[in-house]
N, C-alpha and C positions, 0 to 999 in steps of 0.2 A: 504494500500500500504506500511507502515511505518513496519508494520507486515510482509510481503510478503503473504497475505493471498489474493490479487488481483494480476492479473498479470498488468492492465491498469486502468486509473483513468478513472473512469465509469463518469465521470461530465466532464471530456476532450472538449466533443464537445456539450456542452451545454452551450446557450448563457441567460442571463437575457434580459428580454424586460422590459420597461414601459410603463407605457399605462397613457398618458396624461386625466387629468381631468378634470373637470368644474366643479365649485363648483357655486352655483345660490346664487347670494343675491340681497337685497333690495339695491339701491342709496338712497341715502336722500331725491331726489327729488319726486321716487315710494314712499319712506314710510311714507313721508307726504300726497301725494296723498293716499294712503289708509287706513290713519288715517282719513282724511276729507271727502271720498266719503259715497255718501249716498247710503247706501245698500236698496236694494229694500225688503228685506225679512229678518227676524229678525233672524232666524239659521246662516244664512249667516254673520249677523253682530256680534253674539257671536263668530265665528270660527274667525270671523279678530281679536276680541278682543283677541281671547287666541293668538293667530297667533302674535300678537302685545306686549302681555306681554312676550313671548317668546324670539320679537326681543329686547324689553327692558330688558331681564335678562340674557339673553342667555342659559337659562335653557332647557332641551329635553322635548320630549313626554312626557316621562315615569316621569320624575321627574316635572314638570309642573300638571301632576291628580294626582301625590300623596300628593300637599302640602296643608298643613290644619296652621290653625291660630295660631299653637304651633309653627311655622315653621317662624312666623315673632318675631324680638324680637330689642328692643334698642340697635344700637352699641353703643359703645366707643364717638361718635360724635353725640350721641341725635339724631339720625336720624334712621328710620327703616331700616330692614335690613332682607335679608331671608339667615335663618342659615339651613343647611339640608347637607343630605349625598346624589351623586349621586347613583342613582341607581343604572347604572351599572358598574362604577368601585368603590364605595362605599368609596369613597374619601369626604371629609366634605368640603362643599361650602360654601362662606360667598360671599354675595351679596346685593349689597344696592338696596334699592326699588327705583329706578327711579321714579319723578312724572309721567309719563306716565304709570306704571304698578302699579303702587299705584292707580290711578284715574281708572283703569279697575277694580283692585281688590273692591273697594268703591262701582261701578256700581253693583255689583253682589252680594256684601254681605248683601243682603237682601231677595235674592230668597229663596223660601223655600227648595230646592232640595240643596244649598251650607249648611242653618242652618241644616237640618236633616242629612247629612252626614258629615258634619264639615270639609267640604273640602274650598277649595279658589274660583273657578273658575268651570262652570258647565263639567261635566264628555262626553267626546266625545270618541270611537274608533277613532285611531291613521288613519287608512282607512277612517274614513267616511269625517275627518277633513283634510284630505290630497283631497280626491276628490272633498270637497265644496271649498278649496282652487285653485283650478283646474277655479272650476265656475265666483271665485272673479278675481282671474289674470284675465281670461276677460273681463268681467265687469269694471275692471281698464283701460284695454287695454295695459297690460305688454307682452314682446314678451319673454318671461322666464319662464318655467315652476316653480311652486311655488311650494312647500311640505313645509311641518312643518320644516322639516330640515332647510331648507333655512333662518327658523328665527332666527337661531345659528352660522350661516354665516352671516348675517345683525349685530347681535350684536358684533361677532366679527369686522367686517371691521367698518360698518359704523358708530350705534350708538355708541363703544368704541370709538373709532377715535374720533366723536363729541365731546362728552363728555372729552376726556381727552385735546383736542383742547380748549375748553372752559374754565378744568380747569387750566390746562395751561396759556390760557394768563390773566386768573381772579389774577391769583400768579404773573406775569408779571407786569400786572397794580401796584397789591398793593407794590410792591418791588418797580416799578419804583416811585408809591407814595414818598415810605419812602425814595428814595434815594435823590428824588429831593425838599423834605422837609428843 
């Protein structure tokens, strides 16, 4: 138009819409519950377990089957930590191992299928792990549909929240210690 090579602004009468979202995650109260439920079938309780170290890392699909034991390493605080590049924006991640996804990882590193591929965690299709998750949400009796995503949303809200709540007032205590010393 600045050109005069239109004669009318061709976007005149076009409007943007938004289209409201939901985005599914775990409460504290679901993700202890399916921490502690007793899965009836052992496929089922490996897919909570990946499902679980996902909501303690907030790490994706795709970057969860590709981390191998090169991928855990001592930070700066003596603590472990998983160093890695997301997949797909290939941006470098630094993440501390939670006791909860450390204690998963512990559980498995003994299976022959993790030592022979030098992976973490046993190898599932992103579908097969999304439709067992399907089975477990019932089984829990959640009225939410679950996917693997949904454990990236848990980490975000809930367990970060926890966690930074905790370390939070653990900084509070020891301040108010030293103040009132």
């Amino acid at each position: 138009m600045a050109n005069d090579w239109l004669d009318k602004d061709p976007f005149k009468s076009y409007k943007i819409t938004t289209k409201e979202t939901h985005r599914n995650f775990l409460l504290n109260d679901e993700l202890e519950l399916l921490m502690n439920k007793n899965l009836p079938v052992q496929r089922l309780d490996q897919v909570r377990d990946i499902f679980l170290f996902s909501c303690y890392t907030g790490l994706s699909y795709s970057d969860v089957m590709m981390l191998t034991q090169k991928d855990i390493s001592i930070g700066i605080d003596g603590e472990q930590w998983i160093f890695t590049k997301r997949t797909k924006t290939n941006t470098v991640s630094r993440i501390p191992l939670l006791p909860v996804a450390r204690s998963i990882l512990e559980k498995y590193s003994d299976q022959p299928q993790i030592k022979s591929l030098a992976i973490l965690l046993p190898k599932l299709s992103n579908q097969r792990l999304n439709s067992y998750l399907k089975e477990i949400s019932n089984i829990c009796g959640f009225n939410k549909e679950l996917t693997f995503h949904c454990a990236r949303h848990t980490f975000a809200t809930t367990v970060y929240i926890n966690q930074w709540c905790s370390y939070r007032n653990s900084r509070e205590n020891v301040t108010h210690k030293v103040l009132t010393m």
